[in-house]
PDB file with one MODEL, atoms N, CA, C and O in Angstrom:
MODEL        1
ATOM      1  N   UNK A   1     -30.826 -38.639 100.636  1.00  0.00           N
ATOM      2  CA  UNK A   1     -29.775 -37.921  99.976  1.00  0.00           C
ATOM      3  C   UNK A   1     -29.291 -38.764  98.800  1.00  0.00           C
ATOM      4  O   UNK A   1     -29.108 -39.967  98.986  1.00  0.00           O
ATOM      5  N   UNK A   2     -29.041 -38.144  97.440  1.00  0.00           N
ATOM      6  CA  UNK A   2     -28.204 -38.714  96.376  1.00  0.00           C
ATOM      7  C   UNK A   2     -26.858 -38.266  96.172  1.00  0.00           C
ATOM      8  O   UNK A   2     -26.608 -37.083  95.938  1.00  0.00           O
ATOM      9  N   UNK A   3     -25.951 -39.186  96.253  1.00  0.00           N
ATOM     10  CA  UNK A   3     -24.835 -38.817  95.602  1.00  0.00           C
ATOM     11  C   UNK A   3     -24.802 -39.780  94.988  1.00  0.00           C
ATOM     12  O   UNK A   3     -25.196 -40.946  95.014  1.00  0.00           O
ATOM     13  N   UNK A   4     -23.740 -38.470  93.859  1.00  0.00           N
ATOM     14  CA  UNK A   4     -23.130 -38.934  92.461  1.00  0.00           C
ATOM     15  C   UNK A   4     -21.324 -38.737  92.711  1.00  0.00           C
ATOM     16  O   UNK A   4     -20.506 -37.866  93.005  1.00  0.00           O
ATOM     17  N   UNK A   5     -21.386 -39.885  92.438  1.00  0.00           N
ATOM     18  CA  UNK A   5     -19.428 -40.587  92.387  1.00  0.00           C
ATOM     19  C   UNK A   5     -18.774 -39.974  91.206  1.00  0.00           C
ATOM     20  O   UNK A   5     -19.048 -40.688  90.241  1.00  0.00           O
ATOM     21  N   UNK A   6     -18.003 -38.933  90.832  1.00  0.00           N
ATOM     22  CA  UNK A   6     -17.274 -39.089  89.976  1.00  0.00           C
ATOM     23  C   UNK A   6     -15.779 -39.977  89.934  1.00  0.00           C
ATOM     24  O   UNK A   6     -14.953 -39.801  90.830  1.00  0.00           O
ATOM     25  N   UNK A   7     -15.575 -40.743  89.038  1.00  0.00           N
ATOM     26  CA  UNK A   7     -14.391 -41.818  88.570  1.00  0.00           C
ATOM     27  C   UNK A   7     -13.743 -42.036  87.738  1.00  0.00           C
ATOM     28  O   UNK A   7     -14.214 -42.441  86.675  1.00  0.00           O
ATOM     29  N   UNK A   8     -12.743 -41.892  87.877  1.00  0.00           N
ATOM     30  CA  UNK A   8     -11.655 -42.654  86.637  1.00  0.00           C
ATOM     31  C   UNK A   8     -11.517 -44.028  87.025  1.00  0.00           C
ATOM     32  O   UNK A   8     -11.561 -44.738  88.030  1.00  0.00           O
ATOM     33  N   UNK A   9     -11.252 -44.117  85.242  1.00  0.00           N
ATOM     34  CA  UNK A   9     -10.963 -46.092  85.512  1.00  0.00           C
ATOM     35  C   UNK A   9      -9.352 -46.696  85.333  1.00  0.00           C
ATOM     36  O   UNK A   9      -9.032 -47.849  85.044  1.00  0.00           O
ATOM     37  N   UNK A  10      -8.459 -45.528  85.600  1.00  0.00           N
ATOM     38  CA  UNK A  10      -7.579 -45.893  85.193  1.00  0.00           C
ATOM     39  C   UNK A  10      -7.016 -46.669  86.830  1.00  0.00           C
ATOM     40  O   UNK A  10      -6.891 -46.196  87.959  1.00  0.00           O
ATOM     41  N   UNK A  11      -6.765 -48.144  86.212  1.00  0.00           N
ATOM     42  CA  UNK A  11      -6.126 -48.990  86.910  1.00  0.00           C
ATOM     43  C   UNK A  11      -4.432 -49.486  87.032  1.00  0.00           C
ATOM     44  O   UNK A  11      -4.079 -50.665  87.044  1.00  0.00           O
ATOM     45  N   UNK A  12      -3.431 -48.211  87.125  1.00  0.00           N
ATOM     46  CA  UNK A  12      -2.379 -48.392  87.469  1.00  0.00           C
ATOM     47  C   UNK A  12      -2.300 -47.807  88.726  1.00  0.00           C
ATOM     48  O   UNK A  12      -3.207 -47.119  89.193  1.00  0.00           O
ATOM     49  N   UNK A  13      -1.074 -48.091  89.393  1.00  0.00           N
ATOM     50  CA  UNK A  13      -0.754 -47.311  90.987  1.00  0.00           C
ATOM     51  C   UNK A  13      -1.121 -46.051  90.450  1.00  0.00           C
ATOM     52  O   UNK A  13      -0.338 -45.306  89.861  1.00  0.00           O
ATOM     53  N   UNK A  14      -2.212 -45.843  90.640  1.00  0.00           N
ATOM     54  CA  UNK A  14      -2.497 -43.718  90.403  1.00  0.00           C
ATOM     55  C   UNK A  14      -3.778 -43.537  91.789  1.00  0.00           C
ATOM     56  O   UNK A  14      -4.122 -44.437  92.555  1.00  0.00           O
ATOM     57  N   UNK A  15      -4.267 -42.154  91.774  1.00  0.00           N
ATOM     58  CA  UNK A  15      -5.019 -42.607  92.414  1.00  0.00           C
ATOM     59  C   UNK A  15      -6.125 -42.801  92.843  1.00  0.00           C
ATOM     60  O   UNK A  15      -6.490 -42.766  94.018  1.00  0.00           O
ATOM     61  N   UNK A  16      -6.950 -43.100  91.570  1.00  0.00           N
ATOM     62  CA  UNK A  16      -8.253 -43.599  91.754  1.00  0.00           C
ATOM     63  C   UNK A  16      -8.054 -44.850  92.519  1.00  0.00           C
ATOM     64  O   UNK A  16      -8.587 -45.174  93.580  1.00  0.00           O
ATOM     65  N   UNK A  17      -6.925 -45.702  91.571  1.00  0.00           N
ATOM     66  CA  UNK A  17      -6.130 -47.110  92.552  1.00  0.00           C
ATOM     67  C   UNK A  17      -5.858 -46.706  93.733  1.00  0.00           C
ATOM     68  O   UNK A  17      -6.841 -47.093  94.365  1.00  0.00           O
ATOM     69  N   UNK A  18      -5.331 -46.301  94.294  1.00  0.00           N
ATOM     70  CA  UNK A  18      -5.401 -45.827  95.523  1.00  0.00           C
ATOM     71  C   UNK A  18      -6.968 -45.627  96.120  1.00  0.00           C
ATOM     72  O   UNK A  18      -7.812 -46.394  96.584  1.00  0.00           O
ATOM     73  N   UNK A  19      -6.944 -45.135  96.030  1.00  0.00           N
ATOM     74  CA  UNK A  19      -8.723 -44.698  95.972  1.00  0.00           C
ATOM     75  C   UNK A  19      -9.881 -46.062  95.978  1.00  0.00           C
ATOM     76  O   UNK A  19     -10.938 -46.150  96.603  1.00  0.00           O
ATOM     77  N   UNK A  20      -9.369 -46.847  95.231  1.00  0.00           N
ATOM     78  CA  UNK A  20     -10.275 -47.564  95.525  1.00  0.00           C
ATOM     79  C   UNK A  20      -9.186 -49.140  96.512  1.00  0.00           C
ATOM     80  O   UNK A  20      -9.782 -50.162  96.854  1.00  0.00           O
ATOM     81  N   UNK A  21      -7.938 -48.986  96.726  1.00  0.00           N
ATOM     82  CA  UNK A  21      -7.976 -49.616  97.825  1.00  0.00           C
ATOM     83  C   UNK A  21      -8.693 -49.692  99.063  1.00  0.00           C
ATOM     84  O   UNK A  21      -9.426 -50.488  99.650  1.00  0.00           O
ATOM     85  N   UNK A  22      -7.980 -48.058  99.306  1.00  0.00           N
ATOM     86  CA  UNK A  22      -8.525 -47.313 100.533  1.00  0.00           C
ATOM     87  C   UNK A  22     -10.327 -47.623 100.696  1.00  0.00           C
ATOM     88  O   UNK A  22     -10.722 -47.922 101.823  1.00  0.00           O
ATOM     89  N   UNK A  23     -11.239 -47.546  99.676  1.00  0.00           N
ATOM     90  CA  UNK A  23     -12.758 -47.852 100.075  1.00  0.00           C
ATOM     91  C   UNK A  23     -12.611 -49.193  99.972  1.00  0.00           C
ATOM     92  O   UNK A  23     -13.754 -49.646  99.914  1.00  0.00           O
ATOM     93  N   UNK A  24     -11.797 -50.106  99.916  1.00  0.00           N
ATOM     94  CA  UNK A  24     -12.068 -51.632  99.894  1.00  0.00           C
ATOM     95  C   UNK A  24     -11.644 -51.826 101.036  1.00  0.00           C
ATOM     96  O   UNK A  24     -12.440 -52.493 101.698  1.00  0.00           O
ATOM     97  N   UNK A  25     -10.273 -51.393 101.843  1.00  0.00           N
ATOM     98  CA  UNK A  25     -10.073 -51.527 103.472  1.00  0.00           C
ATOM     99  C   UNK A  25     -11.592 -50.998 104.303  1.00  0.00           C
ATOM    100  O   UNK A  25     -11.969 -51.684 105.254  1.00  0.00           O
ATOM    101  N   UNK A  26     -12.185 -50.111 104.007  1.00  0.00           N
ATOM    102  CA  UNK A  26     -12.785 -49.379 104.777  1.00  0.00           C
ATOM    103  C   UNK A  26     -14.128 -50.119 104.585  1.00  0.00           C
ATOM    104  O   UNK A  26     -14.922 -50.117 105.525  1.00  0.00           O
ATOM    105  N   UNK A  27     -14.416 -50.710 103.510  1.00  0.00           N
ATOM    106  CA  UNK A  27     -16.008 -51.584 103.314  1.00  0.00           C
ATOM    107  C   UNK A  27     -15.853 -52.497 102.965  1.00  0.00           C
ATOM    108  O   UNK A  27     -15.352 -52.630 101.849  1.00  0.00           O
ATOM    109  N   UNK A  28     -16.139 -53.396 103.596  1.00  0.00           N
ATOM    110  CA  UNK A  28     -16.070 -55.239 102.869  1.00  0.00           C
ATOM    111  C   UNK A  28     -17.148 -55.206 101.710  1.00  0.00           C
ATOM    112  O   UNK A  28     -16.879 -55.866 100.707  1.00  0.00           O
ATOM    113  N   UNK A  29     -18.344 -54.503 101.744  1.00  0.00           N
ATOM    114  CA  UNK A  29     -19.023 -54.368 100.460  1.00  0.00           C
ATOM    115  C   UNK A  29     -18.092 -53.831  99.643  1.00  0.00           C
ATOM    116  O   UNK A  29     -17.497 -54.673  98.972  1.00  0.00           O
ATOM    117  N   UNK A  30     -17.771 -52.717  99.476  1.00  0.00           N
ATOM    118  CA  UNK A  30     -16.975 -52.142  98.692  1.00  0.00           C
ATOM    119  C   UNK A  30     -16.351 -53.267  97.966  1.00  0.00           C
ATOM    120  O   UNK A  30     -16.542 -53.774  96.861  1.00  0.00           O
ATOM    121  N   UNK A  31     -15.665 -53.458  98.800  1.00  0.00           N
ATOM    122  CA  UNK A  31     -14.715 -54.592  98.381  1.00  0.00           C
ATOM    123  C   UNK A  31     -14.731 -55.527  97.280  1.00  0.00           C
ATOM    124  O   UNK A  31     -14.097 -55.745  96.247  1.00  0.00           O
ATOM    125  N   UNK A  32     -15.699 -55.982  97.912  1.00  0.00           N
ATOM    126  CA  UNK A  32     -17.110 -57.267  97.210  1.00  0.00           C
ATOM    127  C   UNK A  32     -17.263 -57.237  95.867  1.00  0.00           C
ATOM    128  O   UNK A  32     -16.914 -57.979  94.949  1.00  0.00           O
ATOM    129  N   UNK A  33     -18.182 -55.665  95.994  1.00  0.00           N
ATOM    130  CA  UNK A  33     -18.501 -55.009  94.304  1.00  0.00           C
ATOM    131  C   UNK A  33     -17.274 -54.774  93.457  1.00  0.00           C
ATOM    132  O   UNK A  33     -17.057 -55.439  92.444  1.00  0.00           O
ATOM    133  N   UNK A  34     -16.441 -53.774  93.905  1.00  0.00           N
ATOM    134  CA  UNK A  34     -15.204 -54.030  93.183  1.00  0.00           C
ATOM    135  C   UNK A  34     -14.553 -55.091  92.696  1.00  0.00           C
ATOM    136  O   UNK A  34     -14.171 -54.906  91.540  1.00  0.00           O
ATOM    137  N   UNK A  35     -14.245 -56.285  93.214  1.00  0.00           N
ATOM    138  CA  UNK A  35     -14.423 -57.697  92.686  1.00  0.00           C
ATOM    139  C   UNK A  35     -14.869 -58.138  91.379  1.00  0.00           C
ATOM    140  O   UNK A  35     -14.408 -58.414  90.272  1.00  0.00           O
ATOM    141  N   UNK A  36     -16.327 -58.063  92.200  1.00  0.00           N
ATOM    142  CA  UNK A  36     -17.361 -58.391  91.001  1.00  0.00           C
ATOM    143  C   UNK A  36     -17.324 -57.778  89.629  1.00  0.00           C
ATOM    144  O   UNK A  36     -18.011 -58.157  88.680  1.00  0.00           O
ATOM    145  N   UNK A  37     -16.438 -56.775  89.617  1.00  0.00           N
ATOM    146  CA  UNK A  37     -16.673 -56.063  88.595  1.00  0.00           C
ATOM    147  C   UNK A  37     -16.026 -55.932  87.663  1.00  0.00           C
ATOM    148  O   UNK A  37     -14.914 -55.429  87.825  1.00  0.00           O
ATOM    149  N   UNK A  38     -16.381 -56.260  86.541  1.00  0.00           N
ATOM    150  CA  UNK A  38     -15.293 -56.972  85.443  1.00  0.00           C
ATOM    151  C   UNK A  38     -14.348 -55.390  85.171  1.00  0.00           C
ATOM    152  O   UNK A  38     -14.678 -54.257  84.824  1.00  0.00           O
ATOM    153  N   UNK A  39     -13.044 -56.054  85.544  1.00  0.00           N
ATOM    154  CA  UNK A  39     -11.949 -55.218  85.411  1.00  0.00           C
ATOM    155  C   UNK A  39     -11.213 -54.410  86.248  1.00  0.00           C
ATOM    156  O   UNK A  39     -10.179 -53.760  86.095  1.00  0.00           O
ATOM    157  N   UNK A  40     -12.209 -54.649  87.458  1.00  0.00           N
ATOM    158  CA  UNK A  40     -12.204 -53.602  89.108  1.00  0.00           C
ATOM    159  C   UNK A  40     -12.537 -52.450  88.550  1.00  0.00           C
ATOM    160  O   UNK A  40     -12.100 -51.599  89.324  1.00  0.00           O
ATOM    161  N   UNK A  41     -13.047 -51.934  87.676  1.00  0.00           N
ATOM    162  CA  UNK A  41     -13.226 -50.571  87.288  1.00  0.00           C
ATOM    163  C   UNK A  41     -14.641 -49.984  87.851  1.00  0.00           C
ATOM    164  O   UNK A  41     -15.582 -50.727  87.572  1.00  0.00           O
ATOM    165  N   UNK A  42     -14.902 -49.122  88.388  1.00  0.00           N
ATOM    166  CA  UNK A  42     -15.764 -48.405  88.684  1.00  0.00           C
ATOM    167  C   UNK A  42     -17.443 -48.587  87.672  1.00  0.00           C
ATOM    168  O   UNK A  42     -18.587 -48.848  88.043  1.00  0.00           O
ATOM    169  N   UNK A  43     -16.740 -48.250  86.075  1.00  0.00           N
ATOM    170  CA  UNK A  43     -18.028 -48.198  85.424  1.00  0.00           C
ATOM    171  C   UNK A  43     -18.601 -49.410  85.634  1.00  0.00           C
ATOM    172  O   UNK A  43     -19.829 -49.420  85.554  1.00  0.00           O
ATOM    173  N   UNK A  44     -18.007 -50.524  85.903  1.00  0.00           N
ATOM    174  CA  UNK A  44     -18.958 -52.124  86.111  1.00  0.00           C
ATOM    175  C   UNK A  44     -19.637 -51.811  87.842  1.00  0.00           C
ATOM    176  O   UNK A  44     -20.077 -52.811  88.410  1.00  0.00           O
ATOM    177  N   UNK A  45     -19.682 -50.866  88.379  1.00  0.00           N
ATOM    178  CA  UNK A  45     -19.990 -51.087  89.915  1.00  0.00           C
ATOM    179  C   UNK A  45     -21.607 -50.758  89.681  1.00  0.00           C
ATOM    180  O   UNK A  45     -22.128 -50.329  88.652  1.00  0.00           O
ATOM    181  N   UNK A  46     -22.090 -51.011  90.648  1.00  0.00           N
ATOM    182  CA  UNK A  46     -23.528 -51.007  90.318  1.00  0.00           C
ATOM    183  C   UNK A  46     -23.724 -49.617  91.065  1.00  0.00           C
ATOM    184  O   UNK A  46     -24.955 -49.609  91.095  1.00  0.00           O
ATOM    185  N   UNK A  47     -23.428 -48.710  91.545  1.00  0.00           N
ATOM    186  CA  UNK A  47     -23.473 -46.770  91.205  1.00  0.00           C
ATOM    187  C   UNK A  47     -23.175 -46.796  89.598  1.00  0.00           C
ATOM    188  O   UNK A  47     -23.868 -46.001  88.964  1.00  0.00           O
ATOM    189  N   UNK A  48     -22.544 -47.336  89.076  1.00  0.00           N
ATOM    190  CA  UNK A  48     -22.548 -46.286  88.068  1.00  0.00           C
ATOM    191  C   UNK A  48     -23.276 -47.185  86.869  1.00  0.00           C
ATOM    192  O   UNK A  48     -23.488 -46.631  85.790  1.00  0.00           O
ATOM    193  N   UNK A  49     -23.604 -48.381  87.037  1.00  0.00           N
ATOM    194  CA  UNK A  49     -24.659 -49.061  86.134  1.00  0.00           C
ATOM    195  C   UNK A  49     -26.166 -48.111  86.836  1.00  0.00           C
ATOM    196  O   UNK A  49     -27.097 -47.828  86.082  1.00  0.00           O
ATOM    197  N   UNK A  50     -26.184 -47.826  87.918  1.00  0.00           N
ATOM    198  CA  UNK A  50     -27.766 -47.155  88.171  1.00  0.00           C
ATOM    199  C   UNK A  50     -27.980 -45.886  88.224  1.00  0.00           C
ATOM    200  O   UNK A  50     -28.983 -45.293  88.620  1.00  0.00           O
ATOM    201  N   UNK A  51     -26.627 -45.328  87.650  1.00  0.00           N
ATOM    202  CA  UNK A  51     -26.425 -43.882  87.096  1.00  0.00           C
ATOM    203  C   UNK A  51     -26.286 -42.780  88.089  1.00  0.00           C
ATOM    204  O   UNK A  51     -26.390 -41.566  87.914  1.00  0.00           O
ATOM    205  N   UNK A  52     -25.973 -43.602  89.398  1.00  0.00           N
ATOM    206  CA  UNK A  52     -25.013 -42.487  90.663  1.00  0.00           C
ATOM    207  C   UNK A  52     -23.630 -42.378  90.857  1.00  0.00           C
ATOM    208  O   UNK A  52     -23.151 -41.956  91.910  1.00  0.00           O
ATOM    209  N   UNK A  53     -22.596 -42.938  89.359  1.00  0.00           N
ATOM    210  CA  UNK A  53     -21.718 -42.960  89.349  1.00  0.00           C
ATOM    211  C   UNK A  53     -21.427 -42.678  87.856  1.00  0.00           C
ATOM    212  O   UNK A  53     -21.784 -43.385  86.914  1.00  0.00           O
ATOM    213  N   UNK A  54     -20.489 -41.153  87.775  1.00  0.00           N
ATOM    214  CA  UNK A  54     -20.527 -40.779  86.151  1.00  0.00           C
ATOM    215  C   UNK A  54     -19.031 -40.997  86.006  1.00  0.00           C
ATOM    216  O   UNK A  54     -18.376 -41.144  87.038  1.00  0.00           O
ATOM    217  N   UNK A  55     -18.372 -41.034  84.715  1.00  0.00           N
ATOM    218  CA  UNK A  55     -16.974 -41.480  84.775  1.00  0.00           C
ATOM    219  C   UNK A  55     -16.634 -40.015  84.460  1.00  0.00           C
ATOM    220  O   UNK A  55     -17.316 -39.523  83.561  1.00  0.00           O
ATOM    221  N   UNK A  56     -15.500 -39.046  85.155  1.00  0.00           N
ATOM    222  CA  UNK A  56     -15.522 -37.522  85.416  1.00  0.00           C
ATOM    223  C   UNK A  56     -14.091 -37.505  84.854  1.00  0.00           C
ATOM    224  O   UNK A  56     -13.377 -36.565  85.205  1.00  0.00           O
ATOM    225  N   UNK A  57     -13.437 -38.713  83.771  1.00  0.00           N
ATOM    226  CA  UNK A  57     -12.660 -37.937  82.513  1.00  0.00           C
ATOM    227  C   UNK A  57     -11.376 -39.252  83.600  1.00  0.00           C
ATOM    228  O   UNK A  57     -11.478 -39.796  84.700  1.00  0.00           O
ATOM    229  N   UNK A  58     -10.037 -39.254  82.229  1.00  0.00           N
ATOM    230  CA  UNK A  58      -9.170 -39.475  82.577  1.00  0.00           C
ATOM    231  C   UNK A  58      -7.956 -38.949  82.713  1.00  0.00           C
ATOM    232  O   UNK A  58      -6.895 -39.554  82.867  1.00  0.00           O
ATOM    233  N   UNK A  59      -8.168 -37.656  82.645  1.00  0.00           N
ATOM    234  CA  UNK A  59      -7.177 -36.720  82.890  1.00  0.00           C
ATOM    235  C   UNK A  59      -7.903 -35.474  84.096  1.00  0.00           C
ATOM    236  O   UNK A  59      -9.043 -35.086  84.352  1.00  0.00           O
ATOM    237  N   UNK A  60      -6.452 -35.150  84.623  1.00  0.00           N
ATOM    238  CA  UNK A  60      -6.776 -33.445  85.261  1.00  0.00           C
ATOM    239  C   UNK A  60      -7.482 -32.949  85.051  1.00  0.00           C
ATOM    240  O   UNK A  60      -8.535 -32.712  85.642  1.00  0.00           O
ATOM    241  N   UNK A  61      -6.898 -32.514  83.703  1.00  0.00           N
ATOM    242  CA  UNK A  61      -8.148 -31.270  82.912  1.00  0.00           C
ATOM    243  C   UNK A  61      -9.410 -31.885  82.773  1.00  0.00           C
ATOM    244  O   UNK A  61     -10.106 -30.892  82.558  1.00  0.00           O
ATOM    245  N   UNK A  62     -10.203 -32.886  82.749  1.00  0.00           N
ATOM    246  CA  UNK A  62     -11.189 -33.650  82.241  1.00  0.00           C
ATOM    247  C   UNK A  62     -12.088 -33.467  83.505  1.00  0.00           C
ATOM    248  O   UNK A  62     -13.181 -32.902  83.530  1.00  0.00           O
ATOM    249  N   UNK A  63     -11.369 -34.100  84.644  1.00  0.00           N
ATOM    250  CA  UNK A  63     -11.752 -34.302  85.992  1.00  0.00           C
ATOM    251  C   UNK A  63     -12.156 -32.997  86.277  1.00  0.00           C
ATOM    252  O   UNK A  63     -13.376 -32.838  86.317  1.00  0.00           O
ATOM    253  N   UNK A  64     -11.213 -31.684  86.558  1.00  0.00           N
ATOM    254  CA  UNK A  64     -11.606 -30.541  87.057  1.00  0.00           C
ATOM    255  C   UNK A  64     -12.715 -29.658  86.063  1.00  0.00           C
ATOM    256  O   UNK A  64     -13.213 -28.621  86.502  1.00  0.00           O
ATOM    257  N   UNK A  65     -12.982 -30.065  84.965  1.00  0.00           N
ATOM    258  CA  UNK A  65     -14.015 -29.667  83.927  1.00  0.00           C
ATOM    259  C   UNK A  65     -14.900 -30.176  84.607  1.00  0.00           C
ATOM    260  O   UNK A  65     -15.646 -29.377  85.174  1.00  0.00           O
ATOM    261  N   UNK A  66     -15.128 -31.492  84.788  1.00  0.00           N
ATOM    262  CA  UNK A  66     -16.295 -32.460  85.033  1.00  0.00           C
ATOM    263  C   UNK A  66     -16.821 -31.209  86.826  1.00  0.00           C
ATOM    264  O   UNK A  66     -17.780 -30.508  87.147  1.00  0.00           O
ATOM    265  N   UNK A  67     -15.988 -31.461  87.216  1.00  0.00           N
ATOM    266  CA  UNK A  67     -16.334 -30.446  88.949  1.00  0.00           C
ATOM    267  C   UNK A  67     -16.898 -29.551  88.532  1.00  0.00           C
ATOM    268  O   UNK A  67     -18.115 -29.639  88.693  1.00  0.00           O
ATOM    269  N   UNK A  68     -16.386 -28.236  87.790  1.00  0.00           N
ATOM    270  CA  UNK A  68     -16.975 -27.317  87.615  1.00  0.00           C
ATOM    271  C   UNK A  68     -18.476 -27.200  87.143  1.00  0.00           C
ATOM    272  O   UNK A  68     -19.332 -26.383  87.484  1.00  0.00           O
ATOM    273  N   UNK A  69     -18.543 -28.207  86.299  1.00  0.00           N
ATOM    274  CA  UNK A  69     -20.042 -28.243  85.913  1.00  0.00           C
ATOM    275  C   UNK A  69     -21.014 -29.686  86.549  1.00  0.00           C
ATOM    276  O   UNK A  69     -21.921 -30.197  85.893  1.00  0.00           O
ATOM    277  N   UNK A  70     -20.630 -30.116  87.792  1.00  0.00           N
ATOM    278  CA  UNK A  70     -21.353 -30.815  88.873  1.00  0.00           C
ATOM    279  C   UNK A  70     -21.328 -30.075  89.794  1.00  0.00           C
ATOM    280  O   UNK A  70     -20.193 -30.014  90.266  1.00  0.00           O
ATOM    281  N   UNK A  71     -22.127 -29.390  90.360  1.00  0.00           N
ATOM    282  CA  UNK A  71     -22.533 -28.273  91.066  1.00  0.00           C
ATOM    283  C   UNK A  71     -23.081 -29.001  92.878  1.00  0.00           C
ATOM    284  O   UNK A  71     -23.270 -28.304  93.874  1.00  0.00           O
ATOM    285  N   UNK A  72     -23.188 -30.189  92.818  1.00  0.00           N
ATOM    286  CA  UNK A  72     -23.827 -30.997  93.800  1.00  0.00           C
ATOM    287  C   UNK A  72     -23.154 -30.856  94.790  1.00  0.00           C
ATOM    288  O   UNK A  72     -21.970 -30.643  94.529  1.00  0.00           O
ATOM    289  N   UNK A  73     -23.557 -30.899  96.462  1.00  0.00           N
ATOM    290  CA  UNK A  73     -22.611 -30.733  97.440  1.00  0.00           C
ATOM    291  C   UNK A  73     -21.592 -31.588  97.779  1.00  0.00           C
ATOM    292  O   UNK A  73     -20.530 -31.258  98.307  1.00  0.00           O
ATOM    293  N   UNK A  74     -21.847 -32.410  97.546  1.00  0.00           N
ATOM    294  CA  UNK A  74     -20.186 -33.902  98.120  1.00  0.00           C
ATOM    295  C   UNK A  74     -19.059 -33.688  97.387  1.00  0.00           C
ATOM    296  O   UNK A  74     -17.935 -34.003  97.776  1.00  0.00           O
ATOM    297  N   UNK A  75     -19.433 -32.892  95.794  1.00  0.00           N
ATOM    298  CA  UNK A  75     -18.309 -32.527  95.027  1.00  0.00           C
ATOM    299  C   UNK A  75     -16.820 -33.026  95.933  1.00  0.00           C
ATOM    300  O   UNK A  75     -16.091 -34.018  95.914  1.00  0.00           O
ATOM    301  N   UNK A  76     -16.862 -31.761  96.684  1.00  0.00           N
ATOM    302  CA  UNK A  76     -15.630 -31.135  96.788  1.00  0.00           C
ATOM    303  C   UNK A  76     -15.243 -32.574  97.400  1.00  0.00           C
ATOM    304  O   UNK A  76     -14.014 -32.646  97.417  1.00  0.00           O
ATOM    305  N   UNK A  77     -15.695 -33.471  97.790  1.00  0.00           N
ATOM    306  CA  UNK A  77     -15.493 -34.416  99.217  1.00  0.00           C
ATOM    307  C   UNK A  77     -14.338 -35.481  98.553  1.00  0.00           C
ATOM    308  O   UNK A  77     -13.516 -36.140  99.190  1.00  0.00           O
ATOM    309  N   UNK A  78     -14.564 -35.439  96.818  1.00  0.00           N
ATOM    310  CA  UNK A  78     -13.473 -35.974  95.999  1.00  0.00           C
ATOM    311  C   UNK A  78     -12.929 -35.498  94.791  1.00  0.00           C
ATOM    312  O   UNK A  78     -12.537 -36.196  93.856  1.00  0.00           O
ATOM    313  N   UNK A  79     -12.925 -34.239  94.864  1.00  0.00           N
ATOM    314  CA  UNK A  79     -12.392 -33.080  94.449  1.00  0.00           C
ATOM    315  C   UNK A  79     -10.690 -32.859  94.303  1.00  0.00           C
ATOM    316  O   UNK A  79     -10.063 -32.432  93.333  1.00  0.00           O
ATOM    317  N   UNK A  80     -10.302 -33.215  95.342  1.00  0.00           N
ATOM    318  CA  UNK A  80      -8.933 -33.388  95.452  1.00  0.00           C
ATOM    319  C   UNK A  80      -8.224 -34.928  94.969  1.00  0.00           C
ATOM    320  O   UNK A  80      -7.171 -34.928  94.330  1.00  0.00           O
ATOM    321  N   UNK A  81      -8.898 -36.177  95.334  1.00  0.00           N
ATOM    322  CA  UNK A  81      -8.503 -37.572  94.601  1.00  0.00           C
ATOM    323  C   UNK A  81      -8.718 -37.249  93.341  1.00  0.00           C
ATOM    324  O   UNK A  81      -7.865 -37.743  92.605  1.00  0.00           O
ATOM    325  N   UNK A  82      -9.457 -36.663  92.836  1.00  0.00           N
ATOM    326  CA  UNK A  82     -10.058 -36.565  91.391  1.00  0.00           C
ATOM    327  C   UNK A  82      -8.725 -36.020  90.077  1.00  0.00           C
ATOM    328  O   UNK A  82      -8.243 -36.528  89.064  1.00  0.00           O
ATOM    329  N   UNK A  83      -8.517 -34.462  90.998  1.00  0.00           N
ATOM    330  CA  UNK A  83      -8.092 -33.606  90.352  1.00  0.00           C
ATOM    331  C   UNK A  83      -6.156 -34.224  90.142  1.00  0.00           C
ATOM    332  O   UNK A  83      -5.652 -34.264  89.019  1.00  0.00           O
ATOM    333  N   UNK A  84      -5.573 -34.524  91.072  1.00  0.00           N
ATOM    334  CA  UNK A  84      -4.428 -34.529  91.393  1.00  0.00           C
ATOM    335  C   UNK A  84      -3.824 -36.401  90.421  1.00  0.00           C
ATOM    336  O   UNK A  84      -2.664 -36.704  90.699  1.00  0.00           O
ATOM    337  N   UNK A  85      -4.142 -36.832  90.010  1.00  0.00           N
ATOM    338  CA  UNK A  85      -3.444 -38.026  89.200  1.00  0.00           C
ATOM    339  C   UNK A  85      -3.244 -37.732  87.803  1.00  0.00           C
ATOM    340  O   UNK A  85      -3.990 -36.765  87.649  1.00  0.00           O
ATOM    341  N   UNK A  86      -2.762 -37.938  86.810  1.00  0.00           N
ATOM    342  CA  UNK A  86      -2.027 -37.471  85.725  1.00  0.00           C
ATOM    343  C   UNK A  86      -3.486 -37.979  84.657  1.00  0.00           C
ATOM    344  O   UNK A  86      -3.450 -37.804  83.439  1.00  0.00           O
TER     345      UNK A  86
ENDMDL
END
């Protein structure tokens, strides 16, 4: 199976930040990579350097554009973190 991550990189209390606490409690890899990654931002994680991680806008409107035209099944699975931060 492939999945594709959509992400924002915005790093204030919002909640991709949230978002990526929560997968750093839950995976010590996670964790790890996030670290490693200049800025904690997503686009430095190695999903989205190997192109299973697309950056899906920094706004609402951007994010729920990006859904509509990713048609893939896990969508919805961050559909709601996605859509709901400013």
């Amino acid at each position: 199976m492939n999945i594709t991550l959509g992400y924002s990189d915005n790093t204030v209390i919002s909640v991709p930040e949230v978002f990526k606490l929560a997968l750093s409690s839950f995976s010590a890899r996670f964790a790890e990579e996030l670290a490693a990654s200049p800025g904690r931002n997503f686009s430095n994680m190695p999903s989205a350097l190997r192109g299973t991680g697309i950056d899906a806008g920094s706004s609402s409107l951007t994010r729920a554009n990006w859904l509509k035209v990713t048609t893939t099944q896990k969508t919805f699975l961050l559909a709601r973190l996605l859509i709901v931060s400013p």
